[in-house]
C-alpha positions in Angstrom: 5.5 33.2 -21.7 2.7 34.2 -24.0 -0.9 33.7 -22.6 -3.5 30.9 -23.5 -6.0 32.0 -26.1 -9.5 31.1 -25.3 -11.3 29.8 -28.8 -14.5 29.4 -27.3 -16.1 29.7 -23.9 -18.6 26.5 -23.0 -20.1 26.2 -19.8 -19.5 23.3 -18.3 -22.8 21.5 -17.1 -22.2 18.1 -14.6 -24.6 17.0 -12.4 -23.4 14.2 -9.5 -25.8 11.8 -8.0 -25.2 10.4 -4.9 -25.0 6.2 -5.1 -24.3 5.6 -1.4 -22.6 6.7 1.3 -20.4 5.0 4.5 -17.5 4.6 6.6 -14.6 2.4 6.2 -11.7 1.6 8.7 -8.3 1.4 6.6 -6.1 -0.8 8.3 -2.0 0.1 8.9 -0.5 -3.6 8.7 -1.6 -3.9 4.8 -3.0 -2.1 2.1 -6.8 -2.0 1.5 -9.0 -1.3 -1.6 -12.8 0.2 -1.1 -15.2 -2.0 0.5 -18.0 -2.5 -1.8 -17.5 0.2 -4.9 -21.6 0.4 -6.3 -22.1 -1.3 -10.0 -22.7 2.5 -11.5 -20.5 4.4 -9.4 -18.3 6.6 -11.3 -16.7 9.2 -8.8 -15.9 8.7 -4.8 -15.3 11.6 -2.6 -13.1 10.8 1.0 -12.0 12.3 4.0 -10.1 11.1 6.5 -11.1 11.5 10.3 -8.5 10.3 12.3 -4.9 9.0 11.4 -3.6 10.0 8.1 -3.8 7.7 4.9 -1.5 7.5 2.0 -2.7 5.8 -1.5 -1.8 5.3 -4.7 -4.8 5.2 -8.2 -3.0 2.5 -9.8 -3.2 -0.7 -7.9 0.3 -0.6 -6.1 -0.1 -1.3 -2.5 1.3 2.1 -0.8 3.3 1.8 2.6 4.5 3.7 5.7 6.4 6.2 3.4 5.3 5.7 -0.5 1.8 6.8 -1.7 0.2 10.1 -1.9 -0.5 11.5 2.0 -3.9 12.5 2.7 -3.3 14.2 6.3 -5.9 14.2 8.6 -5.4 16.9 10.6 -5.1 19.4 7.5 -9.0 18.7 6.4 -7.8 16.9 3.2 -10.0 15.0 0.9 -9.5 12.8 -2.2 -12.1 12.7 -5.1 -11.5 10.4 -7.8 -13.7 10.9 -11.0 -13.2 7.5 -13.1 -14.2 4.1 -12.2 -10.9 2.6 -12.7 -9.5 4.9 -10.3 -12.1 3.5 -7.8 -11.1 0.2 -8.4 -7.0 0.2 -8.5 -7.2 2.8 -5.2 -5.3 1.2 -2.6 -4.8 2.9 1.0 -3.4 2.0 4.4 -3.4 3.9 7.3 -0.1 6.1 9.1 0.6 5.2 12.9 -2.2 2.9 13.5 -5.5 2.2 11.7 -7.8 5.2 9.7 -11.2 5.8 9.8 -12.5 7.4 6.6 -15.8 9.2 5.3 -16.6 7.7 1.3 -19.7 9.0 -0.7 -20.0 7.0 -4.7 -21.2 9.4 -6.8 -23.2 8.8 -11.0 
């Protein structure tokens, strides 16, 4: 396999503001979206307290076995970085209902 050449080297500068903040129960009979996603919110970091979650980014309703699984217990978190990923992220919760930690980010 021959290596990657690096062209040129730019550091990469971001700053993140903090929109708001909250918890959110995600229920386990249906799938859920975000409560109220903030007009300028481009990014969302979550963590899950409780019972595990699983999701999908692009609008499909995830079930008891299809979606991405965000285990509780393993101190996993989700960041999504692009507002349409805020708004098709659906989620429901894995052996009863999920509490979950969500800070909107600029």
């Amino acid at each position: 396999m021959k290596p990657v050449q690096v062209i040129e080297r730019k550091p990469i500068t971001s700053t993140l503001a903090i929109l708001g903040q909250g918890k959110q129960t995600v229920g386990s009979v249906a799938a859920e979206a975000l409560d109220t996603i903030p007009d300028d919110a481009n990014g969302v970091f979550i963590t899950v307290e409780d019972n595990n979650v699983r999701y999908w980014i692009s609008g499909t309703d995830p079930d008891a076995t299809t979606g991405h699984l965000l285990v509780a217990a393993s101190y996993q978190n989700l960041f999504l970085s692009h507002r349409r990923s805020l708004e098709n992220l659906r989620m429901i919760g894995i052996g009863g209902d999920a509490t979950i930690q969500v800070t909107y980010y600029i």
